[in-house]
N, C-alpha and C positions, 0 to 999 in steps of 0.2 A: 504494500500500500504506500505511496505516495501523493502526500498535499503539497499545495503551494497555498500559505497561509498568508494572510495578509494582517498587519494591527498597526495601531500608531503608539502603542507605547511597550516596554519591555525595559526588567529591570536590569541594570541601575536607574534608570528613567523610570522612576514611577510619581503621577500624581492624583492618584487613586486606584481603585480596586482593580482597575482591567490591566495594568500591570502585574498584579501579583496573580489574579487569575490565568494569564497568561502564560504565566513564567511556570505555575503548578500545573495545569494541561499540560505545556509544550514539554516538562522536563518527565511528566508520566507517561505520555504519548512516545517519547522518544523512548524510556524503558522496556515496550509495547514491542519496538522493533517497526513503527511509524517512520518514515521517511518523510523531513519536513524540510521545504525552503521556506522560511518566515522572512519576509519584506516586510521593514519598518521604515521608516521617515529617520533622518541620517540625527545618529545620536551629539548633541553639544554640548556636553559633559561631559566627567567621569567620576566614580566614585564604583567602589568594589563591593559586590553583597555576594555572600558564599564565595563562591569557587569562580565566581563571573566578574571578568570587567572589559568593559568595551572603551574604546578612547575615541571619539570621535568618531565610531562605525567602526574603529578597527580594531583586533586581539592585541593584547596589551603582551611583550615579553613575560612569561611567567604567571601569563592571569591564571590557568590549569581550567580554562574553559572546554578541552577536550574531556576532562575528567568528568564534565557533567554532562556533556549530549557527545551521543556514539552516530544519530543519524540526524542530527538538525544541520543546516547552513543556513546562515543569517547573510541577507542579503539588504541594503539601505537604499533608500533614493532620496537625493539630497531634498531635504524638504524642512521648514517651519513646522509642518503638522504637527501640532500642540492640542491635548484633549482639555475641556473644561476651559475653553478659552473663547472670550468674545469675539463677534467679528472684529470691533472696532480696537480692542487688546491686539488681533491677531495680526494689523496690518504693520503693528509699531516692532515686530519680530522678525519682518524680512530680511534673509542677509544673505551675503553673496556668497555665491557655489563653490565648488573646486573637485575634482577629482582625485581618488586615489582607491587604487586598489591594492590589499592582502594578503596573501595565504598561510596561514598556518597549521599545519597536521590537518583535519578531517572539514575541516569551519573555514568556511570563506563569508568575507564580510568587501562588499561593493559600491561603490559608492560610482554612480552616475554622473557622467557630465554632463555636465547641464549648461548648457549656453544660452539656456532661453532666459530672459527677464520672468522675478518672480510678478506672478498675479497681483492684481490689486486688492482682493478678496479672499474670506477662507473657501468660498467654496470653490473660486475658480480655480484655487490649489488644488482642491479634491479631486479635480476632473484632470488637472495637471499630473498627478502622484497619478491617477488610473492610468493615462496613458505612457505612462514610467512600466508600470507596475507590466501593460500588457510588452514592452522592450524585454523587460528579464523575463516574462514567463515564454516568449518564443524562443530561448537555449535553454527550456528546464522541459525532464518530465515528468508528469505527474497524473493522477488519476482522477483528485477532484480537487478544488477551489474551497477554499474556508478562510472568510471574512468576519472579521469582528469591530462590530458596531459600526456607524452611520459614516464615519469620514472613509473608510474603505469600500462600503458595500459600491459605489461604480465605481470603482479598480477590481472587486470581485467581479461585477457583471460583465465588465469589458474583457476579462482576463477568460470567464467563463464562456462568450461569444467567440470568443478569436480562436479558443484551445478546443471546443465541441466539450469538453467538460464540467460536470454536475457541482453547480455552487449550493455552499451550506453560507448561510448568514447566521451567525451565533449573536444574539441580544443579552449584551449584558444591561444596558438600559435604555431609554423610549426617553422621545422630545417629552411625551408626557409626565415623564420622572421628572426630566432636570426643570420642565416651566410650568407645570401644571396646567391649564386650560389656556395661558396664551402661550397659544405652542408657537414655535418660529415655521413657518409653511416650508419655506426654501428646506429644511430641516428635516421636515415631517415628510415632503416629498419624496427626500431621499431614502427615507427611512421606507418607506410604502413600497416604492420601485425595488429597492434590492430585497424587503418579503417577500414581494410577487416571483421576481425573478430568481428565488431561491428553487433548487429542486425540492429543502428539507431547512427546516428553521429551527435553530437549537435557542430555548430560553432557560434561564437559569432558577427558575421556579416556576408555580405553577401563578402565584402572582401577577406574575410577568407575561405567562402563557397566556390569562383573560384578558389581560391588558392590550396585545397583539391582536389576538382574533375579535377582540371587539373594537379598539380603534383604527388595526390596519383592513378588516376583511378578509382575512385568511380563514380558509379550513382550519378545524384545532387536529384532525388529523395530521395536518401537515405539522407541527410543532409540536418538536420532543424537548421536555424536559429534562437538563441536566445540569445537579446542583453545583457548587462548588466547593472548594475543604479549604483545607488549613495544613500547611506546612510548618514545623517549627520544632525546634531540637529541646525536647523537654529536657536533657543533661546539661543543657547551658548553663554556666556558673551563672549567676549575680551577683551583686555588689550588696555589699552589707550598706543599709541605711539607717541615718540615724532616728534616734526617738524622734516621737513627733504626739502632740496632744491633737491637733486636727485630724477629722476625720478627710478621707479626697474622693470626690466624686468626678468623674471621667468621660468628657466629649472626645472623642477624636475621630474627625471626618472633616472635610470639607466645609468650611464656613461658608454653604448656601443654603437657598432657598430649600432644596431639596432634603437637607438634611434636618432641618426644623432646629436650627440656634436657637432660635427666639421662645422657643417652646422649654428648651432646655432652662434658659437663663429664667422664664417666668416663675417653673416648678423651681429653682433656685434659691429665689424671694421665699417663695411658702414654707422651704425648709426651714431656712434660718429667721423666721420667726417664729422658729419652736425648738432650734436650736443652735448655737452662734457658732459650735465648735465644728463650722466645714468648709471646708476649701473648695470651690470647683474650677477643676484646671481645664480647660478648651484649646486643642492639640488640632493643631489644620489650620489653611487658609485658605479665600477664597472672596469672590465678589461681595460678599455682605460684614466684610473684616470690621469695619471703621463702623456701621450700623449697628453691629451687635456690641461693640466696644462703647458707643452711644448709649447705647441700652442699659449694659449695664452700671453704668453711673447712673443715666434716669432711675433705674430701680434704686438706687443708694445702696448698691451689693457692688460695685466696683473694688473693693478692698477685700472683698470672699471670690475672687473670680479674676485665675491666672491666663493671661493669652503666651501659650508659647511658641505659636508656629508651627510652621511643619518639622516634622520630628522625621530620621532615620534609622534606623539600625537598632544600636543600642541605648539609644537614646530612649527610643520607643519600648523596649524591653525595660526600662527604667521608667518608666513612669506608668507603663501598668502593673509595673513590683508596686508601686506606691499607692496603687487605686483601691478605695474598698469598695466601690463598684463604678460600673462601668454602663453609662445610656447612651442608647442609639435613639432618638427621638425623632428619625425620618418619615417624613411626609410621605415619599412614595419611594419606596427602596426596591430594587430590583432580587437582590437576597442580603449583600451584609458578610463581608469577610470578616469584618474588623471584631464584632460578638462570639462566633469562633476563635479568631487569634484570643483574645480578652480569656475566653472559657478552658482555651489550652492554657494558659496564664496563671488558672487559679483565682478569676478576678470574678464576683460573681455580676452578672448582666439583665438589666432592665429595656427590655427593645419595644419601638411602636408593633402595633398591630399589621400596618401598613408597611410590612419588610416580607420577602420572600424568606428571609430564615426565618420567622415566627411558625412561619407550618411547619418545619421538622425540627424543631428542638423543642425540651419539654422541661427541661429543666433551666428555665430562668423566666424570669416577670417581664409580660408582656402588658403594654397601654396604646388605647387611640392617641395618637401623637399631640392632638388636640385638648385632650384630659386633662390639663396642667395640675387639675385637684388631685386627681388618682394617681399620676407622676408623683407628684409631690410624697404621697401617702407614702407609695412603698419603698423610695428613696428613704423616705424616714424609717420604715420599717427593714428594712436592710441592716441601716444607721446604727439602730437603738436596740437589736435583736443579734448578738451575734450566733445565738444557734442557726437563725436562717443561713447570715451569713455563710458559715459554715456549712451548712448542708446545697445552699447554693455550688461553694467552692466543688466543692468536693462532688459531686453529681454532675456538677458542670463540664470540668474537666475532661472525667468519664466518657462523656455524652459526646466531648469534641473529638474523640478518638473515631467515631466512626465516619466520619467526612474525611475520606480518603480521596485525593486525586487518581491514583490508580483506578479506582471504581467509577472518575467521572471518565478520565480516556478509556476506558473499556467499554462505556456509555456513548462517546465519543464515533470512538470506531465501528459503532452498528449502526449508526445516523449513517455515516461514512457509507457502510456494505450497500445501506438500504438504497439511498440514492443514486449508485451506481447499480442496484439492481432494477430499480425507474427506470433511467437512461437506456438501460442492454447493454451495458457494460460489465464483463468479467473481469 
């Protein structure tokens, strides 16, 4: 079996979930014995997680990125493509190209010349990267096409048209997640097209799956569910921390619309008028930074409510050592890596209703994202109760063990068979 896989982020570049999703597929997929070319948008950073480090699209002397994929090649095309980013954000990012190509041991990493002038826009990039994207797949083979999320599906469809081969579009989230009912059209358009033109539509809950067939039109036959796990080496030292009299309660996601800040920082207020002794630390950033930092002084809780940015590494292994629990207050969540990492952690977790993990985990407290009274409630009863906590901890944990990537690329690969047995392809 051979994909030609397509995504605009992959880590060390990650600035939310579909990097790490990514990274946990592609690196199970490849244990699988899956033959992948993954085409990303040319990386401009660097910075090492695991065993991986890229410098600019290319293998770093000594990164030992063979040692993690046996059958992947990573291919770039020089591009901006940046996720979670506005149009008007996205034009002050353009920057000039340059070529250079690689090889080291089994990994090749490519970088396209590009002599064209960038676009003036994000989407006319989109259709820019597609016709990149269909350049490299005419020297590759491959059996199907597998795009992930809206700024690739036409680079999937093109790539899928030129090759005679069966595209999968995997949705990790919907125009409707990130704006709720003012959706961006140009957006949703795209999102609509590459559903239709899918052979087979992978959603990563069933959340997500009614979301699809009721806003894009699709058959729900046509859309398989597969969820996503949690990678993370429970043997990890930590760092001893000091005493501490405050209790810490724990945002970390993306400071938007989507993730419900505001909801957070409300049930916030209602604790600490009934009990002074908590901290909450809000870990991410994002378009609504400066609003919710607004907020939280209007509430007069600015001195209980730590903004620390985006966090990596062990950074983030540090401050859900320090959490005694951990909320996800999303508006509209496609599933929620971050409640599994949190639960492998030992941290016990309070998540909205409106998440795709809410349906398969059982052990941790769920609320309408909206409830800021019933938020409030069990945050305090977490707080004030350590037998819950504990039994939270400890079942939690448990419970994240069975979110296996291996079990979602195994998942994976029969979307894969099926669509190629659509087609009449062996």
């Amino acid at each position: 079996m051979k994909t030609f896989m397509l995504g605009w982020e992959f880590p060390p570049f990650i600035s939310g979930g579909l990097g790490t999703a990514c990274y946990g597929l592609t690196k199970a997929m490849d244990r699988l014995g899956v033959n992948i070319v993954f085409v990303l948008p040319e990386a401009c950073v660097s910075q090492q997680v695991g065993n991986i480090k890229i410098l600019g699209g290319r293998q770093s002397e000594g990164s030992g990125f063979s040692d993690v994929f046996s059958n992947v090649r990573f291919r770039t095309i020089v591009s901006p493509l940046k996720p979670y980013v506005s149009s008007g954000a996205y034009q002050n990012q353009l920057m000039a190209s340059k070529s250079q190509q690689t090889n080291a041991n089994n990994i090749k990493f490519t970088q396209i010349n590009n002599t064209d002038n960038y676009s003036v826009d994000m989407y006319s990039e989109v259709y820019r990267y597609a016709d990149k994207a269909v350049e490299i797949a005419a020297g590759e083979e491959f059996d199907i096409v597998h795009a992930h999320d809206w700024m690739t599906w036409p680079a999937g469809i093109a790539v899928s048209r030129a090759s005679g081969r069966p595209l999968i579009v995997h949705v990790h989230s919907t125009e409707f997640d990130r704006s709720g009912e003012n959706v961006n059209k140009v957006i949703y358009d795209i999102e609509r097209q590459g559903i239709h033109a899918a052979a087979k539509v992978i959603t990563v809950s069933n959340f997500t799956k009614n979301l699809v067939v009721r806003h894009y039109g699709v058959a729900p036959e046509k859309v398989e569910v597969v969820y996503n796990a949690v990678e993370y080496d429970d043997n990890k030292a930590l760092q001893a921390l000091p005493d501490r009299t405050d209790k810490i309660v724990l945002f970390l996601g993306r400071i938007t619309m989507q993730k419900g800040p505001e909801y957070f920082l409300s049930a916030a207020k209602k604790v600490l008028e009934v009990i002074n002794n908590v901290k909450f630390i809000m870990v991410g950033n994002g378009d609504m930074m400066h609003r919710i930092i607004e907020l939280a002084a209007h509430l007069g809780i600015g001195n209980k409510v730590l903004f620390a940015g985006f966090l990596r590494g062990r950074d983030v292994d540090r401050v859900y050592q320090m959490a005694d629990l951990y909320v996800m207050p999303s508006v509209s969540e496609p599933f929620g890596i971050a409640p599994l990492e949190a639960m492998r952690r030992n941290v016990p977790v309070l998540v909205s209703k409106q998440s795709g993990i809410a349906e398969v985990i059982s052990h941790a407290l769920k609320v309408d994202f909206w409830d800021i009274n019933e938020m409030a409630n069990k945050i305090l009863a977490v707080l004030k109760h350590p037998q819950l906590q504990t039994t939270l901890r400890r079942n939690g944990f448990s419970e994240s063990h069975k979110f296996r990537w291996e079990d979602s690329a195994l998942k994976v690969k029969k979307v894969y068979e099926e669509a190629l047995a659509l087609a009449g392809i062996s």
